[in-house]
Steps between C-alpha positions, in 0.01 A plus 500: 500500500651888442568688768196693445187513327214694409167378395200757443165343470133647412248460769126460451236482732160538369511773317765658696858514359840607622837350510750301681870480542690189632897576558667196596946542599685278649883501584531078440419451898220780626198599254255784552167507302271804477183532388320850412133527384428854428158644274214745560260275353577232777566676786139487646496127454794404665624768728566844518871577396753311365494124573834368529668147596884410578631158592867463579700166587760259446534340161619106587549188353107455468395820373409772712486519904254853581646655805268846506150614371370842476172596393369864478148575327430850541577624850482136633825352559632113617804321498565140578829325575565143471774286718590156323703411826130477704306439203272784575344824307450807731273770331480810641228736404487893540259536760410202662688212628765246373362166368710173515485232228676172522594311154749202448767534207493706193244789516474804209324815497249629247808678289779247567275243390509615128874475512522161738327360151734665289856385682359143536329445143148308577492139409331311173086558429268325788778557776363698859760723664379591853619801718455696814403873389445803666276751324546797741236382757506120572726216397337206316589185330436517126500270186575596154432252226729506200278508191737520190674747217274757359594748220413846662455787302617834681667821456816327458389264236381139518663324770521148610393459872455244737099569653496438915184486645424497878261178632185651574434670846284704723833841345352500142628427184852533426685405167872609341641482193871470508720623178722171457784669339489798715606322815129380559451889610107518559351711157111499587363444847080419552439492843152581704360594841267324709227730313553301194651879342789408316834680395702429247886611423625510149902558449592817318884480500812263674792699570770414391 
C-alpha cells in the first residue's frame, strides 16, 4: 500500500447529496484514516456541521490493529481507545460516562475495516470473513459474505471489483464493491439505517 492515499466519493441520501473524503497514510507500522462528510444538502439529515471520523493503529502481520476512535458530528464529540493487552474497548463520550466493551482477538473499526479488507485480500466467492467492529457507538460481531467480481462502471472507468455483502441483521443493509486492481480500495459503498433510508457512496477519484 503507498504511504498515503486519497479517495473522494459522492454521497447520496435520498435526494440529498454531498461528498466524502477518505485519506488513508501510513509510515509501514502506524496508519491513520480520516473520514470527512461535508454538504448543505445533508447536513439536516445527519448532523449539523461537519461529520468527521479518524482511526489510528498499528499495522501488523494480520492487517490492521485500531488503537483510537474519534467521532465528532456537529458539536457532539467521542473517542474510544482500545487495549489488545486486556482485550477491552473503552469509549468515552463527551458528556456522559465511559462505557466498557470486552472482545477477544482481532477487532476493526468502521474506517479501518475498509482497509483490514484491503491489506488481507478477501478469499474466493461463497467464503464468510467475520469481525469485531466498532461503529462509533457499540461493538458488534459482523459477517460479510463474499459474492464475486463485478464490472463497475464509475467515474474512473469500468472496474473489476470483488462485491462484500454483510449477513443480514437487526444494522441494515450493507454491501462494498472493492476495485481489484486498485488494492481492493472500496469504489461504491450502499449501506442503510434501521429506517430502511439508504446511502450510497460512489468513488470520484484515487489519489495517487
Amino acid at each position: 500500500m503507498p504511504p498515503r492515499i486519497d479517495l473522494r466519493f459522492e454521497v447520496r441520501y435520498g435526494l440529498a447529496s454531498g461528498e466524502q473524503t477518505l485519506v488513508w497514510v501510513n509510515d509501514g507500522t502506524h496508519y491513520t484514516l480520516t473520514s470527512v462528510v461535508g454538504a448543505t444538502g445533508l447536513t439536516g439529515l445527519f448532523y449539523r456541521g461537519r461529520f468527521v471520523q479518524t482511526s489510528r493503529g498499528r499495522i501488523t502481520p494480520h492487517g490492521l490493529q485500531p488503537e483510537e476512535f474519534w467521532d465528532q458530528r456537529g458539536d457532539k464529540f467521542s473517542n474510544a481507545r482500545f487495549d489488545s493487552t486486556q482485550g477491552q474497548l473503552t469509549l468515552m463520550p463527551e458528556k456522559s460516562e465511559p462505557r466498557h466493551f470486552a472482545y477477544q482477538g482481532d477487532v476493526q473499526d468502521v474506517l479501518s475495516l475498509f482497509f483490514q479488507f484491503a491489506l488481507t485480500a478477501p478469499p474466493p466467492d461463497g467464503q464468510r470473513l467475520t469481525y469485531q467492529v466498532f461503529n462509533g457507538k457499540k461493538l458488534r460481531d459482523y459477517t460479510y459474505e463474499v459474492r464475486g467480481e463485478d464490472r463497475l462502471d464509475t467515474a474512473l472507468g469500468t472496474l473489476r471489483t470483488l462485491h462484500i455483502a454483510r449477513v443480514a441483521d437487526d444494522d441494515g443493509r450493507f454491501e462494498a464493491w472493492l476495485a481489484i486492481d486498485r488494492h481492493y480500495l472500496p469504489v461504491r459503498v450502499l449501506r442503510s439505517d434501521d429506517a430502511g433510508r439508504e446511502m450510497e457512496l460512489r468513488v470520484r477519484s484515487i489519489a495517487p
